[in-house]
C-alpha positions, 0 to 999 in steps of 0.5 A, spaced: 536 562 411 530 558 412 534 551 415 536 556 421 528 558 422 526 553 422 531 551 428 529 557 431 522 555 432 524 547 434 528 552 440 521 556 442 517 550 442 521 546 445 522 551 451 516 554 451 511 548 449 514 541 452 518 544 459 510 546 461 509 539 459 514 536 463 511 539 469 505 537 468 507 530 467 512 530 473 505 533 478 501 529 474 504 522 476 507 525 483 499 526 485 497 519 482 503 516 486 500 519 492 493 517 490 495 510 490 499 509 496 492 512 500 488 507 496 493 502 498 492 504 505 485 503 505 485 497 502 489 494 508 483 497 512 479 493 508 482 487 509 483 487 516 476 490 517 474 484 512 478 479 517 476 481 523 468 480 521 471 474 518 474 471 525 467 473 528 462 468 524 467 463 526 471 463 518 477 462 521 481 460 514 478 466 510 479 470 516 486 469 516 487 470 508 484 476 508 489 479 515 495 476 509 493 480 505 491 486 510 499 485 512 502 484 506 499 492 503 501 495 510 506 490 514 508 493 519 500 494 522 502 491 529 494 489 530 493 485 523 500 480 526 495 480 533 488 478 530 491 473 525 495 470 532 488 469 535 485 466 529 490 462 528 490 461 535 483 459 535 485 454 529 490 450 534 496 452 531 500 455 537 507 456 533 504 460 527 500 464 533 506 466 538 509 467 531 504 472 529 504 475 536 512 476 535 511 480 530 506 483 533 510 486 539 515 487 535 511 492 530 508 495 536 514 496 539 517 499 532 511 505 534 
């Protein structure tokens, strides 16, 4: 008899006990998955910002490392694909430029 009691307090701790805790778990990484994707997306700001300030004291090579990755935490920001064209543009590499131009419009394009 005392087997069977036992079972009966396994169900109502397991039904009262871990089912709040599986929902709290569940909002507790929902809210941290939500927290990253918006340090993320500041990130890619502050990259950019970074490389824009870059580009303006004539750091071409840094510029352009810190708009990859600007682009590779937010690829699809059309005005990080255009200032990395300028730069590479002001560094003579024309190919790599219209390239980067591309995928600029294409982004911009993409709305």
């Amino acid at each position: 008899m005392r087997h069977k009691s036992l079972q009966l307090d396994n169900h109502i701790f397991l039904n009262h006990f871990l089912c709040p805790m599986r929902l709290t778990r569940t909002i507790f990484i929902s809210l941290l998955a939500l927290d990253t994707s918006v340090q993320r997306q500041l990130t890619a700001k502050n990259w950019y910002d970074k490389g824009l300030a870059l580009y303006n004291h004539g750091k071409y090579d840094k510029a352009i490392k810190a708009f990859e990755k600007s682009i590779k935490l937010n690829p699809k920001d059309a005005k990080v694909w255009y200032n990395k064209g300028e730069v590479l543009k002001a560094l003579g590499n024309v190919t790599e430029s219209k390239a980067a131009f591309a995928k600029a419009k294409e982004m911009e394009d993409r709305g």
